[in-house]
C-alpha positions as CSV (number, residue, x, y, z in Angstrom):
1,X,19.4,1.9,22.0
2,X,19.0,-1.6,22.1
3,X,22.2,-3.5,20.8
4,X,21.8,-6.7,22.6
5,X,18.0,-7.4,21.0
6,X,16.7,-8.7,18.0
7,X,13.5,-9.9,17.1
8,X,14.4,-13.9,15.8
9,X,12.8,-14.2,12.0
10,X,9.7,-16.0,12.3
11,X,9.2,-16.2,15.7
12,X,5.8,-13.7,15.4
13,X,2.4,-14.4,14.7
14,X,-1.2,-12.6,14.3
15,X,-5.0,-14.3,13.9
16,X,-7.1,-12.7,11.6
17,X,-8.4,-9.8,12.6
18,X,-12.5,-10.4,12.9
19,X,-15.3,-6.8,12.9
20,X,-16.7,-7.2,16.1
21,X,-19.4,-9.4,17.0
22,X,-18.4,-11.8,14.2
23,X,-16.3,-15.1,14.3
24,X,-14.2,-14.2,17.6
25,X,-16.7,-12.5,19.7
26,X,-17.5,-15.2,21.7
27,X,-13.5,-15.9,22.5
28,X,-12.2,-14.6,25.8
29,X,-9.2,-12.6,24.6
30,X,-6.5,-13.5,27.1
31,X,-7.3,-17.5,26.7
32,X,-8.0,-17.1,23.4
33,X,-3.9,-15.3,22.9
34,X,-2.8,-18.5,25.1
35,X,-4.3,-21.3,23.1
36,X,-2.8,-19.6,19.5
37,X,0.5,-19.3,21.2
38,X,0.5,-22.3,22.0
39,X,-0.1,-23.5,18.4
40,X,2.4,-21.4,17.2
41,X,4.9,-22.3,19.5
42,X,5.0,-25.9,18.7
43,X,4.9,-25.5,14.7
44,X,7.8,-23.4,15.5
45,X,9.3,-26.4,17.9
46,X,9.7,-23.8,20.6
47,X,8.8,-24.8,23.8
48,X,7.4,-22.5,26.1
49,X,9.7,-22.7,29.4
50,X,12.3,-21.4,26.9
51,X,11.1,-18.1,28.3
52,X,12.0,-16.4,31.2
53,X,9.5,-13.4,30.7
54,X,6.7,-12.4,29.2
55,X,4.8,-9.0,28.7
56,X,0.9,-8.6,27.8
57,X,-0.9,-6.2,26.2
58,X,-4.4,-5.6,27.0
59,X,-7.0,-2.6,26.9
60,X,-10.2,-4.0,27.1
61,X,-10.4,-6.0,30.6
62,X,-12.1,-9.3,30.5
63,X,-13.0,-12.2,33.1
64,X,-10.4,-12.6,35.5
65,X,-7.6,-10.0,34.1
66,X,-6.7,-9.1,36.9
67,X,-3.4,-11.6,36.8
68,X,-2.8,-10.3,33.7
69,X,0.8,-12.2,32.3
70,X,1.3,-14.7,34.7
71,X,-1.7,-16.1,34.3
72,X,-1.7,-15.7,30.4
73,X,2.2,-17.2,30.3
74,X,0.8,-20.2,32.6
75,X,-2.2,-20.9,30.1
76,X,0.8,-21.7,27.3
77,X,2.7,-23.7,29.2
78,X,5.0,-21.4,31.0
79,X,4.6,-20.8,33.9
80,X,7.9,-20.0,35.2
81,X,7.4,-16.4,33.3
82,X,6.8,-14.1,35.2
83,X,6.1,-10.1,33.8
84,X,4.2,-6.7,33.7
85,X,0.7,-6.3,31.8
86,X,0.5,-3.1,29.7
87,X,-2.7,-1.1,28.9
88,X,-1.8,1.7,26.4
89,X,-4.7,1.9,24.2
90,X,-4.0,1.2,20.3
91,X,0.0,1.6,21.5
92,X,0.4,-1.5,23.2
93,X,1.7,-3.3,20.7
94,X,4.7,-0.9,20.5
95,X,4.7,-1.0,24.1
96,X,4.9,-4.4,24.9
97,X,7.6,-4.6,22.1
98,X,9.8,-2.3,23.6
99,X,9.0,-3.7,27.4
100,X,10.4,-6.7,25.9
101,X,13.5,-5.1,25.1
102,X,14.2,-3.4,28.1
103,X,13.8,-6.2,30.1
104,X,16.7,-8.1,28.2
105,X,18.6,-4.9,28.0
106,X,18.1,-4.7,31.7
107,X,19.9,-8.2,32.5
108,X,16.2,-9.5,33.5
109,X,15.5,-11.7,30.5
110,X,17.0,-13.2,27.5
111,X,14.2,-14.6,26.0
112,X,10.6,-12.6,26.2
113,X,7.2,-13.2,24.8
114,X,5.4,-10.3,24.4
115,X,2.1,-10.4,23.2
116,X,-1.1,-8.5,22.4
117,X,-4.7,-9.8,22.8
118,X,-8.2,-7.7,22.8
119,X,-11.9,-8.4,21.8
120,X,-13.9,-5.4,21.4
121,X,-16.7,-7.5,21.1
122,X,-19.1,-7.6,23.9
123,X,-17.0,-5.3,26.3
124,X,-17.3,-5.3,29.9
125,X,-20.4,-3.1,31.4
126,X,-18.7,-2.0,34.4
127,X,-21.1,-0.6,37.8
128,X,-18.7,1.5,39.9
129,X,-20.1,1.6,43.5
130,X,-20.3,4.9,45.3
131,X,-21.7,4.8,48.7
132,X,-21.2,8.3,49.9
133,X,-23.5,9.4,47.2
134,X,-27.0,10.4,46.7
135,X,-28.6,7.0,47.9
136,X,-25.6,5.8,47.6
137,X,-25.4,5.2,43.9
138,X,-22.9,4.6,41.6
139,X,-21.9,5.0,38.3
140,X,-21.9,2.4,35.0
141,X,-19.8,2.9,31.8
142,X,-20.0,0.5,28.8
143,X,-16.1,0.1,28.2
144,X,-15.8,-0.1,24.7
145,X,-18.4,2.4,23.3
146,X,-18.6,5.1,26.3
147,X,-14.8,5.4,25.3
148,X,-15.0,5.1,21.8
149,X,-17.1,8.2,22.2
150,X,-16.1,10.5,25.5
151,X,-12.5,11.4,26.2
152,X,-12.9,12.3,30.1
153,X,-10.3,15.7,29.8
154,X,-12.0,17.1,26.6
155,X,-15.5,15.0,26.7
156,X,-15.2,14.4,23.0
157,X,-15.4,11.3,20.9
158,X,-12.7,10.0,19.0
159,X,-14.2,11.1,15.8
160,X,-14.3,14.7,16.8
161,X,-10.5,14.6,16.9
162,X,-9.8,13.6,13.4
163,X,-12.5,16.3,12.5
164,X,-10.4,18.7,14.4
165,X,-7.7,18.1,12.5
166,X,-9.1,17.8,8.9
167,X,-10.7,21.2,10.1
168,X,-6.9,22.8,11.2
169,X,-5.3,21.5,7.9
170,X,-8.3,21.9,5.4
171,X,-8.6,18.4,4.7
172,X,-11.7,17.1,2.1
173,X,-13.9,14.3,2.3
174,X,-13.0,13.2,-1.4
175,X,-9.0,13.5,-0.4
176,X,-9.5,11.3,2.9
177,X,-11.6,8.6,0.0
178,X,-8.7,8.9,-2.3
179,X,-6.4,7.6,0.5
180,X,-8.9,4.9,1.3
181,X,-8.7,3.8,-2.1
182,X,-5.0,3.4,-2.1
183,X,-5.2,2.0,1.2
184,X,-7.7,-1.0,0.1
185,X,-5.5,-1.6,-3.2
186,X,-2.5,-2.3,-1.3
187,X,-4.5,-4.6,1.1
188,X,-5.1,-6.7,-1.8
189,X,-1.8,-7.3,-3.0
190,X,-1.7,-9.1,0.6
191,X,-4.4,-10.8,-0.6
192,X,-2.8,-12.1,-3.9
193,X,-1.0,-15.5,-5.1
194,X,-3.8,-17.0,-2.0
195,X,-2.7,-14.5,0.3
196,X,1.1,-15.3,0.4
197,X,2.3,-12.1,2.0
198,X,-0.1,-12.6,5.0
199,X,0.7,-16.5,5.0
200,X,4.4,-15.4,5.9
201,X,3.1,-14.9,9.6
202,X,-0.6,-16.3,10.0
203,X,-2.0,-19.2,10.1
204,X,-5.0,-19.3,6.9
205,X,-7.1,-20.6,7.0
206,X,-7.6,-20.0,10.3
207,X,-9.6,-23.0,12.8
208,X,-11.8,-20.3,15.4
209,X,-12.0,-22.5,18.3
210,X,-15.4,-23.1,20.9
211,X,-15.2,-20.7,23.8
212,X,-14.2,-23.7,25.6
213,X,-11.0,-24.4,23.8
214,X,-12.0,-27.6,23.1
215,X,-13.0,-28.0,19.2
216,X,-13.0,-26.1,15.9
217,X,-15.8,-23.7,15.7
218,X,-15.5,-22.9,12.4
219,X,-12.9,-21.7,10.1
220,X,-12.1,-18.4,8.1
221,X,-9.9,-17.9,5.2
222,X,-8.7,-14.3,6.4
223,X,-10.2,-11.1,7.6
224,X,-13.3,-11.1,8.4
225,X,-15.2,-8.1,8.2
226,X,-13.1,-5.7,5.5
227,X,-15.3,-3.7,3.1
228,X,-14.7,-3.5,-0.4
229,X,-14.4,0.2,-1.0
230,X,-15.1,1.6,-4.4
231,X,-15.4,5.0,-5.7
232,X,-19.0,5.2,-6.6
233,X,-19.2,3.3,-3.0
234,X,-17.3,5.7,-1.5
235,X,-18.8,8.9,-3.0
236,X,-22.6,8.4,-1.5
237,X,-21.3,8.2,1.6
238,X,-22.3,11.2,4.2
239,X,-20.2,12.4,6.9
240,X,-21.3,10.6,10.2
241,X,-21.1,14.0,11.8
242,X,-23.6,16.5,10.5
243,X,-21.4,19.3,8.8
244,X,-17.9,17.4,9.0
245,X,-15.9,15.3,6.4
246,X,-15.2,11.9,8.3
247,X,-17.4,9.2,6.9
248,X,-18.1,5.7,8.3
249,X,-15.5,4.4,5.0
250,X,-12.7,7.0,5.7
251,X,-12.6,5.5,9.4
252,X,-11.8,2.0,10.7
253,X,-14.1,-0.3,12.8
254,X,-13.7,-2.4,16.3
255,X,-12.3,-5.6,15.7
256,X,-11.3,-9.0,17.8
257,X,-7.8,-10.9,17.5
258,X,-4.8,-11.2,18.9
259,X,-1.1,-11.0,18.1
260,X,2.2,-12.0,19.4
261,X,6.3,-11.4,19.0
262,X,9.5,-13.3,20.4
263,X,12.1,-10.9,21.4
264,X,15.6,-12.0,22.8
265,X,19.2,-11.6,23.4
266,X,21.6,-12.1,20.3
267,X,22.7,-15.9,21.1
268,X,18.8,-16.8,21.6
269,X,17.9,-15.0,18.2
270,X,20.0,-17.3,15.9
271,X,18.9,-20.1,18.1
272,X,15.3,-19.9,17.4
273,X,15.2,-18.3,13.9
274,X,13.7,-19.6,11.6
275,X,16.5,-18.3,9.3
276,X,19.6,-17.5,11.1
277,X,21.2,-15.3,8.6
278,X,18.3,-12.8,9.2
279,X,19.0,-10.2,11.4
280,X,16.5,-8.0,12.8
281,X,17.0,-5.4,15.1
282,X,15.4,-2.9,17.2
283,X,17.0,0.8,17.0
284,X,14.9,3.3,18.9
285,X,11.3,4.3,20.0
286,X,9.8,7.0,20.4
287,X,6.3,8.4,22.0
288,X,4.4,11.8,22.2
289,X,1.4,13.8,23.1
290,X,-0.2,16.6,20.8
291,X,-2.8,18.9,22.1
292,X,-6.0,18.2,23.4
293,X,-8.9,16.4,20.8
294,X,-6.4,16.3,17.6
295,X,-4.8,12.8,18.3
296,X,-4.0,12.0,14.1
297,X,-0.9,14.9,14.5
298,X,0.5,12.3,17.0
299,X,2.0,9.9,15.5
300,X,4.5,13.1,13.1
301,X,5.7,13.5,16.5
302,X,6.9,10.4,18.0
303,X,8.3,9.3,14.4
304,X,10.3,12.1,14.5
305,X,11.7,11.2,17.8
306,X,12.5,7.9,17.0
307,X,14.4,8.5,14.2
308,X,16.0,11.1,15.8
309,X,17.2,8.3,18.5
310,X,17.8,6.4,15.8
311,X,20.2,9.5,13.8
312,X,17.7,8.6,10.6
313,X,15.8,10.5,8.7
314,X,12.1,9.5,6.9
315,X,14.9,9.4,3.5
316,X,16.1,6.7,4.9
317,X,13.1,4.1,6.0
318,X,13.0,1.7,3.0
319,X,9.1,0.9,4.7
320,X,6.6,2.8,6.7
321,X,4.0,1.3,8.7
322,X,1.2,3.7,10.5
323,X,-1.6,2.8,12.7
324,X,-4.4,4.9,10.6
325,X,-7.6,4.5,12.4
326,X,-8.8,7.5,10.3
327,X,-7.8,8.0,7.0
328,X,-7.1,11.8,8.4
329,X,-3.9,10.8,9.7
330,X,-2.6,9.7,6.7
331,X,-2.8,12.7,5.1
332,X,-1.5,14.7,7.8
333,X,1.3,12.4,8.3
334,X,1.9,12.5,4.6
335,X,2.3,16.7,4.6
336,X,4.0,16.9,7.1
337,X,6.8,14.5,6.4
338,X,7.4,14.5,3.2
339,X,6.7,11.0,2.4
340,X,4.4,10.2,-0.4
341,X,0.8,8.5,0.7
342,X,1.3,5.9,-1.6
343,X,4.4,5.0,-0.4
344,X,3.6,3.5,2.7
345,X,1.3,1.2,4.6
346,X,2.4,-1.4,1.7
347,X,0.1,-4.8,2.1
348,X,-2.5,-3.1,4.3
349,X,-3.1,-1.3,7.4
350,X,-5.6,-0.9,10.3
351,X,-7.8,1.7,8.2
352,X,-8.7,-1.3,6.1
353,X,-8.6,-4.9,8.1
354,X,-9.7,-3.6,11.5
355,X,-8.7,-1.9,15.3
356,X,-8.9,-4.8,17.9
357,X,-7.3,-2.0,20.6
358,X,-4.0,-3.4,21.5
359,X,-3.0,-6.0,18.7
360,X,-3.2,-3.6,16.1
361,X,0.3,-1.9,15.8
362,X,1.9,-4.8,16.9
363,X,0.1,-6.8,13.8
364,X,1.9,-3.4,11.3
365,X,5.1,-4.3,13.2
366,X,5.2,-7.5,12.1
367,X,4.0,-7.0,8.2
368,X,6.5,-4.0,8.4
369,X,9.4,-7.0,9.2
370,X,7.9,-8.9,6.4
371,X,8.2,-6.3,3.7
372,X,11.5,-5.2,5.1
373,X,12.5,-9.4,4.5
374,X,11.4,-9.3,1.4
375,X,13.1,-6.7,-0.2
376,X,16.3,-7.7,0.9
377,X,17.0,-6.2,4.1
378,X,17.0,-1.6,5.2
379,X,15.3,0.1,8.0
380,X,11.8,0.8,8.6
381,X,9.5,3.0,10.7
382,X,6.0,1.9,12.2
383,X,3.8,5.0,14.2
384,X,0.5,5.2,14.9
385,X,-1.5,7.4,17.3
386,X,-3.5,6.1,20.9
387,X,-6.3,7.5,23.0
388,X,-5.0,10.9,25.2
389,X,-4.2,12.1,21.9
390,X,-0.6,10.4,22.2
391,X,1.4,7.9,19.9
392,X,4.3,5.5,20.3
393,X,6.7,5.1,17.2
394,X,9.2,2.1,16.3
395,X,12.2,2.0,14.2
396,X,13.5,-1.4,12.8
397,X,16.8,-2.7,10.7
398,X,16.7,-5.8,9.2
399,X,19.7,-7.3,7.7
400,X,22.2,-10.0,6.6
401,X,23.5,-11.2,9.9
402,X,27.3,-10.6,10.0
403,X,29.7,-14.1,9.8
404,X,32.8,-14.5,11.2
């Protein structure tokens, strides 16, 4: 789909990811995405007007937004860049990703930055004027939790869906806790040896700047926010809706951060990898919709169609990545496919370090490369459902770039 794109090795980063109203909330999210790329660009040596494009994804609108990329490719130092901003929920990572592609595919580009940046904390409270009402009063919304907790179509929260669907496929409270259990193992093997595996693409401990920009606020060593989640822990927890199954540790939390990853044309891949005999390309995407209020069957959907673009089969993914904002999908995911739950979401997953909207699949994307790198090279799958009861899915090959 995609055979003149690769993502060069190295050239992606995420922050921390940080529970809402903790270290970050104070950061606007678009300036705050500028000043890390900017760090990263230059321990990388890249400079910025390498870039002909750019692509942004943002859910949650802050101060300004409005000029979106061009403003966000200006504030790291490249302002010839001009490119689209993307608002698809929890898929924008995958979105901007493959917005990235097209546009080289497309002639328009060689080099793109597309990047991811959201802060659930303190969201906008929005007044919508509407003068031809009743006194000619208008309507407010809170962004973040009036959408957390109403789809408009079905006027349901996001919690009812994943009830929906542990309802449909008889799914327990104490299986969803087993798979949270698994889950926060494998985040601490990302934790081990001083957190190497995250150390292969962010920068710990991390410096949180002022909400000027100007000086070191503090630092963290990580993640801030994860829970340490224990059986006994686990087991006197209550469902947060009277009579369901979903309780508050077999869900994951709003979170602020922002993540970012170079995609190019072959020729600019081995020029800015940081290993030039890693090859790592795109294959296929793929995106779907399920019925109404049961968003976690999503993401079964678009992974099929992506490795059906892709003429793969789950057999053949060496890693799986999902974007598991309840541990519900999961388990659905898992019975439906075949693939064992503790096969996948090696090294951790959204369920465990956090859901700042838009950075969070790209964030899987990039551990997926990692784990992919690691063991030598084979193909891997990320999906992961998004509000509207939709998902976007991602297939990836890494491998030993051919000489000669």
């Amino acid at each position: 789909m995609f055979e003149k794109v690769e993502i060069p090795y190295g050239c992606y980063w995420s922050t921390p990811f940080a529970r809402w109203q903790g270290s970050m909330q104070h950061l606007h999210a678009i300036k705050f995405a500028a000043y890390v790329a900017r760090r990263e660009l230059a321990s990388r040596n890249i400079d910025p007007k390498f870039f002909d494009a750019g692509v942004l994804g943002l859910s949650i609108y802050q101060h300004q937004s409005f000029y979106g990329t061009p403003w966000f490719m200006g504030l790291l130092g490249a302002p010839q860049a001009p490119g689209p901003t993307v608002s698809q929920v929890c898929a924008s990572g995958v979105r901007t990703v493959l917005m990235a592609a097209q546009e080289i595919s497309s002639g328009l580009a060689q080099t793109v930055l597309a990047a991811t940046a959201d802060r659930c904390s303190n969201g906008p409270h929005t007044y919508y004027p509407a003068q031809t009402g009743t006194g000619g009063t208008g309507v407010s919304e809170d962004v973040v939790l009036d959408s957390f907790n109403c789809d408009p179509l079905g006027r349901h929260s996001m919690l009812q869906t994943a009830e929906n669907v542990a309802a449909k496929h008889s799914i327990s409270t104490a299986e969803q806790h087993e798979v949270v259990l698994r889950r926060y193992a494998q985040y601490q093997e990302a934790l081990s040896g001083d957190k190497a595996f995250q150390k292969r693409y962010m920068d710990l401990p991390f410096a949180v700047p002022d909400p000027r920009f100007r000086k070191k606020a503090e630092e963290i060593d990580g993640d801030q926010g994860v829970v340490k989640s224990t059986a006994d822990g686990l087991a006197q927890l209550k469902s947060v809706v009277e009579g369901g199954t979903v309780t508050f540790g077999g869900q994951t939390y709003p979170a602020d951060g922002n993540a970012a990853i170079v995609v190019s044309d072959l020729g600019k891949a081995q020029e800015l990898s940081a290993d030039a005999t890693v090859q790592i390309r795109i294959l296929s995407a793929g995106q779907s919709r399920v019925k109404l209020a049961y968003m976690p069957e999503a993401p079964i959907n678009a992974a099929r169609l992506a490795l059906r673009h892709a003429n793969l089969s789950f057999k053949d993914m060496d890693a799986i990545k999902t974007h598991n904002p309840f541990a519900v999908n999961d388990i659905i995911f898992a019975r439906d496919t075949g693939v064992r739950v503790e096969n996948f979401n090696n090294f951790g997953c959204s369920l465990i370090w956090g859901h700042p909207q838009a950075p969070t699949a790209m964030r899987s994307v990039i551990e997926l490369i990692e784990e992919l790198v690691m063991r030598g090279g084979g193909y891997g799958l990320f999906t992961g459902c998004a509000a509207g009861d939709s998902a976007m899915a991602l297939v990836l090959a890494v491998d030993n770039r051919p000489t000669g």
